[in-house]
N, C-alpha and C positions, 0 to 999 in steps of 0.2 A: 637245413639250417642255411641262410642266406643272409650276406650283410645289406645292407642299406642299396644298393647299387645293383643288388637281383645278383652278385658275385655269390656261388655259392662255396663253404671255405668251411665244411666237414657232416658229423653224421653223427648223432648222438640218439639212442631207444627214445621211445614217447616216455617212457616210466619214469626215463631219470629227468625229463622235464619238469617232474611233480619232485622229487624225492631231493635231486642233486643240483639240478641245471636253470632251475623256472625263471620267473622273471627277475631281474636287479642283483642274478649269480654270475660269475667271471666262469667261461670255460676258457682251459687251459690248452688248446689244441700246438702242435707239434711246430708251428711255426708263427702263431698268433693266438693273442689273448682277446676273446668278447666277452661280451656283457648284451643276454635274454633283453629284448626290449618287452615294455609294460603288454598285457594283453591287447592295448585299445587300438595299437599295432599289429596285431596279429588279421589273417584274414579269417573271418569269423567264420564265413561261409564253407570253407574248407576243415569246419572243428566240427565234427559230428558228434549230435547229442545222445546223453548216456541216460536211461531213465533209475533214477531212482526217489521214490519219494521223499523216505527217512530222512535220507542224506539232505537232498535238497532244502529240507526243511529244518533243519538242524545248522544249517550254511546261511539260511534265511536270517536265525537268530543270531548270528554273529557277526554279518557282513550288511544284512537289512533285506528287506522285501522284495526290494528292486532286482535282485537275483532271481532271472528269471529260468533259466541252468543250467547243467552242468556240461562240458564239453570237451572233447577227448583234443590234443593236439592235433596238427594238421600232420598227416606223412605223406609218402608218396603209395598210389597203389602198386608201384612195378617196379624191381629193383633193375630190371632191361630195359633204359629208354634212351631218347634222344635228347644228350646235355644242353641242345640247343634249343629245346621244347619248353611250352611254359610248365608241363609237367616237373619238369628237372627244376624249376624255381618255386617247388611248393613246401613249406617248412615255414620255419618259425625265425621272426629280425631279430639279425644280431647288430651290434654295431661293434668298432675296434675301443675294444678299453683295458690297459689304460692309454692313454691318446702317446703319450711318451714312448718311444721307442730307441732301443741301444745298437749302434752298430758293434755288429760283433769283431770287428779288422781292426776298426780306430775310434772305438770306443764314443761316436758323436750321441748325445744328449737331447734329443728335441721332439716335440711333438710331432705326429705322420702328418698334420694336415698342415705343416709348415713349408713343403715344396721341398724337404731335403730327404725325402723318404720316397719310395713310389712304389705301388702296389701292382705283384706280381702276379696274374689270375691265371690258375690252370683246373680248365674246365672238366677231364678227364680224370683228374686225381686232387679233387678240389682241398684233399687235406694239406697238399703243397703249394697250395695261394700264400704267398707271404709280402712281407714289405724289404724292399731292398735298400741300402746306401748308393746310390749309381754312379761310377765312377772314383771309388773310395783309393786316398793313396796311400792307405797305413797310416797307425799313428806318427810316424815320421814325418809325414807328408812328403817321401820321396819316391814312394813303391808306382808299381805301374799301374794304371788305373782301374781297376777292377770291382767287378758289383760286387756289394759285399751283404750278408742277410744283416738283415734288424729283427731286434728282437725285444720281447716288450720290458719295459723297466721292468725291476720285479717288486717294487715299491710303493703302497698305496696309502692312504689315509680311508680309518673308519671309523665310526661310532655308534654309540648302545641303542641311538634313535633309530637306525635302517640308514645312515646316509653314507656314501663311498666316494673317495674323490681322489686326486692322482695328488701324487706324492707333490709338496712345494720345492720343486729342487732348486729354482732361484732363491725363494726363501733362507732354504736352509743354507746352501752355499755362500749366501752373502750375512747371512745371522740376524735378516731381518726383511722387511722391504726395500728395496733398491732399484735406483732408474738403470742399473747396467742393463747391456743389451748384447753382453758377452756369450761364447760358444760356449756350453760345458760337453765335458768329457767326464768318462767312467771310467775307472781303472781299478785294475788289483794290487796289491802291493807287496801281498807274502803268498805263500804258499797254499796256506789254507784259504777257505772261503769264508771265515768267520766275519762278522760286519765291519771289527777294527782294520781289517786289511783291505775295505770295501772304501774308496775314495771317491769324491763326485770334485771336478776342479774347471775352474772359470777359466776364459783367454785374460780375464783382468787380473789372475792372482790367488783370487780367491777358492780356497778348496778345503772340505770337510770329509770326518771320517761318517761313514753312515752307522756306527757304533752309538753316535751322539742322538740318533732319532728314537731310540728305545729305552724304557724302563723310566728311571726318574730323569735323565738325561733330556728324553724324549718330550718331557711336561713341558719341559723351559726352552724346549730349543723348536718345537712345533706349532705352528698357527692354530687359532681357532678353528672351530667345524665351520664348514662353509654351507652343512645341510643340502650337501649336491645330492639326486637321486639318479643315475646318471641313464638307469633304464628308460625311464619320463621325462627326460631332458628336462628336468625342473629344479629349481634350487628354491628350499624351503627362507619363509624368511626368517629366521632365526635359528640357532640353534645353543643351546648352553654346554649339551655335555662334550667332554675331552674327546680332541676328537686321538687316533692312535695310530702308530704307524702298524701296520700289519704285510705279510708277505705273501705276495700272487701264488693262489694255491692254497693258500691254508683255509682247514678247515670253518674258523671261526669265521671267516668274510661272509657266511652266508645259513644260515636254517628255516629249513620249512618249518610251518605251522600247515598241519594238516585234519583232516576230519577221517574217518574210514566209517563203513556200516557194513554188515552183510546183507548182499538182496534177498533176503528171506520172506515166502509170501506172506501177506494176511489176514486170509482170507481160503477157506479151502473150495470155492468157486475161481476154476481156472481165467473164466470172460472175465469176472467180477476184478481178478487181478489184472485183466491186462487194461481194463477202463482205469482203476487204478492207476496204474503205472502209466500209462498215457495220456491223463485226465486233461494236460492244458492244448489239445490234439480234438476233445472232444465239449470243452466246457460252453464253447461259443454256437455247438448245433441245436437249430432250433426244430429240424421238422427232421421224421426217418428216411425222408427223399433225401438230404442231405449226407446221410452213414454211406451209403454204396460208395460215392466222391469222395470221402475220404479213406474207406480202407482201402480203395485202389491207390491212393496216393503213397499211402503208407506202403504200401505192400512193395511199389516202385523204389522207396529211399530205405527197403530192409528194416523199418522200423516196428516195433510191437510184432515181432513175427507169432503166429499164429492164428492173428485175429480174423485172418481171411475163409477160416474155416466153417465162422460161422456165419449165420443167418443176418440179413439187416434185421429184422423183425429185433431179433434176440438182442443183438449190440442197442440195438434203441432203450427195449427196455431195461437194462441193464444201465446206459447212460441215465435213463428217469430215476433209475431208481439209487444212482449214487447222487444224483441230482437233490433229490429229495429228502437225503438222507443228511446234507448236509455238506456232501463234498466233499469236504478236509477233516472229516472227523476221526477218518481211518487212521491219519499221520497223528493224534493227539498233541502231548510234548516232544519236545524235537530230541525225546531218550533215545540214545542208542542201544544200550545192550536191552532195555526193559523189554521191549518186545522180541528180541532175539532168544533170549531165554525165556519166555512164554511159546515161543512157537516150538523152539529145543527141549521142551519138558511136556508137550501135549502128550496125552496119551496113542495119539495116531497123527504125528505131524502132515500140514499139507503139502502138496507137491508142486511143484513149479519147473516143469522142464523147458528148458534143459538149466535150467538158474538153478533151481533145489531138488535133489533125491535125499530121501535118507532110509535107512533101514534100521530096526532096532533090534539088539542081539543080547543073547543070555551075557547074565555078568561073571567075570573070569572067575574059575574055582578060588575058592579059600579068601576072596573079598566080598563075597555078599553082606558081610557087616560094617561092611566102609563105602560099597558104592553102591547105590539104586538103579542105574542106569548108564548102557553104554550106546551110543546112537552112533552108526556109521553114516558118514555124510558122501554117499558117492556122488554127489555133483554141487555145486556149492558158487556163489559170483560174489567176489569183493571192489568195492566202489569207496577209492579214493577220492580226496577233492583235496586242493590247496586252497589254502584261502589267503595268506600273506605269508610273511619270513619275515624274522631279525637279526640281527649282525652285532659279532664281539661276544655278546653274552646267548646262550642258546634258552629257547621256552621253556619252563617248565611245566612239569605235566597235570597240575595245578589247571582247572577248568574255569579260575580265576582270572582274567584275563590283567588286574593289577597285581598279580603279583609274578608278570613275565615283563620283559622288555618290551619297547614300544611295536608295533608289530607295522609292517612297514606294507604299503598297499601294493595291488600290481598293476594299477591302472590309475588313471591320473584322479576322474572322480569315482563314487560309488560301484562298483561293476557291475553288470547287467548279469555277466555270465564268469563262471570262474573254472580254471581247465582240472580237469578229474581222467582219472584211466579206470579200470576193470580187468582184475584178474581173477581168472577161473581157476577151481583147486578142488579136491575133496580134503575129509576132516573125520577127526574123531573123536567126538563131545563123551565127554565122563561127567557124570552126576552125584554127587556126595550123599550120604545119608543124612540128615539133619537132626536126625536123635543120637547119630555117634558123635556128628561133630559137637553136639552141645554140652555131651559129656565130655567131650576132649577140651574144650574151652574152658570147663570148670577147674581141670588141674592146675595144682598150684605153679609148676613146670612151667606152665602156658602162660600162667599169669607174669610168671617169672622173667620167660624171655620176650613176653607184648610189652611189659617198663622198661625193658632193655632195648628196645627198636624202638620205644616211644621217646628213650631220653636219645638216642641217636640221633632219631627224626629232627626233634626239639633243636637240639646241636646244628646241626646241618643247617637248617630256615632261620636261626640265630645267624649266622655265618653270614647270608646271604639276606638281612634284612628282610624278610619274610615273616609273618605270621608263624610263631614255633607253634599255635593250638590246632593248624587247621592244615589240612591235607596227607594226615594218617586215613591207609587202605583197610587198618584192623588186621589182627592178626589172623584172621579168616586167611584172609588175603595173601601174606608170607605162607601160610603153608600150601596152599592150591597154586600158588606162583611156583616156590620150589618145587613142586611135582612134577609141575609145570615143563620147567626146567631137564630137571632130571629124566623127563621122557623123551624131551627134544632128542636132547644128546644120546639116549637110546636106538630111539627111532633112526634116527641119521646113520646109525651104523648098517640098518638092515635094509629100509626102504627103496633106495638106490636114487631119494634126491637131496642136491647139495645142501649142507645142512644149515646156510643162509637161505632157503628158500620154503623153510619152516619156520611157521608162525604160531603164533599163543593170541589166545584171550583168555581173560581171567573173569569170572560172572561171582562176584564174592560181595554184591551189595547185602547188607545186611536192614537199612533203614526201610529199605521199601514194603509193603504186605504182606510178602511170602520174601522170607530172606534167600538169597540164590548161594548155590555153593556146588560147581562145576567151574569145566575146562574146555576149548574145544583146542585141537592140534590141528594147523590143517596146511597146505601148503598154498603158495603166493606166488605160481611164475605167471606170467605175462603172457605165456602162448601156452602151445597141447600141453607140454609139457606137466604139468600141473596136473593133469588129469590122468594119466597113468594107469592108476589104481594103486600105487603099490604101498598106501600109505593104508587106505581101507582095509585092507587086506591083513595088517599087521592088527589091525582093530578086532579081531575076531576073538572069541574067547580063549581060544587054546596060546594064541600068539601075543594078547594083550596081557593075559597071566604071566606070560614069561617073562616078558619086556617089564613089566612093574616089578617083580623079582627081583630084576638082573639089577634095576634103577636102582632098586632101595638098598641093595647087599651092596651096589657098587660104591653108596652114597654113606658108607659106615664108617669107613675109614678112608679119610683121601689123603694123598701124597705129600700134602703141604701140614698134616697133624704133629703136631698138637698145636700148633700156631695157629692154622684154618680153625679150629673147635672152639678153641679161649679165644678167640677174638671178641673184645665188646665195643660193641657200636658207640656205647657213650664217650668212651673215653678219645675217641677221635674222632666222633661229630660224622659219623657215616650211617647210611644208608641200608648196612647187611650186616647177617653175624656170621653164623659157621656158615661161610659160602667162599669161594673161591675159584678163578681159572682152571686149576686143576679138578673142580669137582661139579660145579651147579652153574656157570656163571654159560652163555648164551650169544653167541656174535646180537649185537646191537640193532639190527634189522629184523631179527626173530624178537626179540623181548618185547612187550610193549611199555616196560618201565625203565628200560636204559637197564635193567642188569641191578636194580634195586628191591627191596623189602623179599632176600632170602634169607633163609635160614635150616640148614638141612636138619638139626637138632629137633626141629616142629614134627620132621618125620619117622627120623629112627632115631636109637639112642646112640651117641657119640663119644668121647674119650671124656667128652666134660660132661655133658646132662644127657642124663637117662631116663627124665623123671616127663617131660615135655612129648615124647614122640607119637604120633598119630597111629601109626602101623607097628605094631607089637608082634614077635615072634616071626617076622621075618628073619 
């Protein structure tokens, strides 16, 4: 991570570039605040690209064509180098935001790039780059003169469009526009930190409590949005909505909007996938003299590993014949799980090494009437992509994209390319029986508690000026979610990995030809890790029987009853029924619905209904 100046000033995983940190987000490092510049910033040639088709083409349909793909941030290859090397300047621009800075001795108020601040660069321990006060003499102004650190306001202005901008503290201090050209000063004034003891004060007089910038205070006492983007150094021309004051750190200033797919092949021709997955590599050759040039080239930049194995002959015909076929026909609609649970349910899945293994195993004693199928996924690649963020209000999961906040870009026009990571994991896909679940859908139980998450649903998207008809999962979906659930938090106990580094998909469409109705569980770290084995391992019959046991007996009574069981989603416009912290509910990076549409009542019977549960005689 480097600011504008090639000064580099900390170190943050490529992962959370996508998840926490991306473009137009505030990192909070230890002695200074930045703000991720737009990708068009970035140096492109240092992003190495990820192939995936699905994705690409599903990132196509929301961002545009001109996405040409996808591309991992820049890192360094060597954690041992020389600070003075152009190596040591390879990362991602930052720039200082917000521009305001606080001395911490005597409290001065002013911008860095005012000449009363001056930037301290240490190359060896770059997370102590900071900005100093030079020659500060206390608020007194009689102390002896000593550098003193600055430190970033902690004060910002945002809004529901994507725009961020630095707090108006002349504004606010003088209760309006004013030609003063007064020092201001920060100060505290009681003991606590609350905002009423939080003062901002002029050399002319003028001084406000920062209690006045929030809630209804804040409408009347805060300018309009200025529509700054401050990653793009551009200011929109206009903007309508409120803009807000919000505090450096908080969650709210910033959410991905993100895509995932899994790289699963498709195609059980190993060459046929890798022309696939390489295709804009091969779509411009015109004669077989031409293949030998390029798969040495490839072979050079680690790219399409494999393809060197084979023959020109074969790579040619193989290029004619996806040529011929059409090209793009492989990718269809830009669906994501549809072709995942076609390749997850084949009778002999293909193999993609080292992207996909899988093995398929007898189904655990005393469920063969509820599960069809258990598939261990020992090798597995997940392919993220951002494609924008919004601020103040977060997406929802809604594939509608009107009925989320405006989504805020990362580059000034259309982007060519948008940054994506890959992590490696195994998994273990469970497959539902489709004539038990259809007799379980018919109970009255069932019907009972789908009107009862449908009038919650209804309540919720009411709330939040949304569409109440549209963006129910089906109660499919609440039950394979909770299981879902319930096996996380199982698994996590025996596996040996942290139990944020387990994930869920849920495959519960019902509209499509063959209605789907499975799970895969599979883990998500970013390096070896991930692959271990020890998650497959628990996937085997004798150990996946136990573990669905332990879930469901664990999941009959929890701690927080009778309050967790009677709980009804309608009568508080929420999202879940019998579920809870102490029982089904899943750190927020595992779930893929935020910890929404459970209900443990779907699976066994509870203090309140007994009449709804999936697994009986557990």
């Amino acid at each position: 991570m480097v600011i504008n100046n090639k000064t580099p000033v900390g170190e943050v995983r490529p992962s959370q570039l996508l998840w926490t940190y991306g473009p137009g987000a505030l990192i909070d490092l230890p002695s200074l605040s930045v703000v991720t510049l737009g990708i068009d910033q970035w140096e492109r040639d240092r992003c190495q690209p990820i192939q995936e088709a699905r994705l690409l083409a599903a990132v196509r349909k929301v961002l545009g064509s001109q996405v040409e793909n996808l591309r991992m941030p820049p890192f360094q290859s060597s954690e041992v180098l020389d600070v003075w090397s152009a190596e040591a300047n390879i990362g991602v621009p930052v720039r200082p935001f917000p521009r305001w800075m606080r001395c911490v001795k005597c409290g001065l108020l002013s911008p860095y790039d005012n000449q009363l601040f001056s930037l301290k660069e240490h190359r060896y321990r770059p997370e102590r780059t900071r900005f100093v006060h030079a020659g500060c003499q206390g608020s007194s102004g009689t102390d002896k003169p000593k550098d003193a650190d600055a430190v970033p306001a902690r004060f910002l202005l945002a809004c529901r469009n994507g725009h961020l901008d630095d707090f108006p503290w002349h504004y606010f201090v003088h209760r309006g526009n004013s030609s003063c050209q007064g020092t201001l000063r920060f100060f505290e004034s009681g003991a606590s930190l609350q905002t009423e003891n939080l003062w901002v004060k002029c050399s002319c007089g003028a001084s406000r409590s920062l209690a006045q910038a929030f809630g209804k205070s804040g409408k009347e006492n805060l300018p309009g949005c200025r529509g700054r983007h401050p990653h793009l150094d551009r200011f929109d021309h206009e903007c309508h909505e409120e803009a807000r004051a919000v505090l450096l750190g908080a969650t709210n200033s910033w959410f991905p909007i993100t895509l995932s797919a899994l790289a699963i092949p498709q195609t059980k021709d190993p060459l046929s996938q890798l022309i696939q997955d390489g295709w804009e590599f091969f779509e411009d050759l015109t004669s077989e003299a031409e293949v030998s040039v390029t798969v040495k080239t490839l072979k050079k930049t680690g790219a399409l590993p494999g393809l060197d194995k084979y023959e020109a002959v074969a790579i040619w015909s193989a290029i004619e014949s996806h040529r011929s076929s059409g090209g793009d026909d492989f990718i269809g609609e830009a669906d994501i799980k549809g072709p995942e649970w076609d390749v997850l349910t084949e009778a002999n899945p293909p193999t993609d090494y080292p992207h996909f293994m899988s093995k398929k195993v007898s189904i655990p004693h005393g469920f063969s009437g509820y599960i069809s199928r258990v598939l261990l996924l020992e090798r597995l690649r997940e392919v993220n992509a951002l494609l924008g963020f919004t601020r103040v209000e977060a997406p929802e999961e809604s594939g509608d994209p009107n009925e989320r906040p405006p989504m805020a870009g990362l580059s000034h026009g259309k982007p060519d390319w948008v940054p994506a990571n890959q992590v490696h994991g195994e998994g273990i896909f469970v497959q539902f029986d489709e004539s038990a679940l259809a007799k379980w859908e018919a109970l009255d139980g069932v019907k009972k508690v789908d009107q009862m998450l449908r009038g919650g649903h209804k309540g919720w998207r009411n709330s939040r000026h949304l569409d109440p008809n549209g963006g129910y999962p089906g109660i499919r979906y609440a039950m394979l979610h909770t299981l879902s659930h319930l096996l996380i938090r199982e698994l996590a106990l025996e596996c040996g990995y942290n139990a944020a580094s387990i994930r869920e998909r849920i495959y519960a469409d019902t509209l499509v030809g063959s209605p789907q109705a499975g799970i895969l569980i599979y883990t998500a770290a970013a390096d070896s890790d991930g692959t271990l084995g020890g998650l497959v391992d628990l996937g085997k019959p004798e150990n996946l029987g136990r573990l669905l046991e332990q879930a469901l007996n664990r999941s009959k009574i929890c701690s927080s009853d009778p309050l967790c069981s009677e709980h009804d989603p309608e009568k508080d416009r929420s999202l879940h029924g019998a579920a809870c912290h102490a029982c089904s509910l899943v750190a927020e990076t595992s779930c893929e619905r935020g910890n929404r549409y459970l209900d443990r009542s779907l699976l066994v019977p509870t203090l309140e209904r007994v009449d709804a549960a999936f697994f009986k005689g557990f």
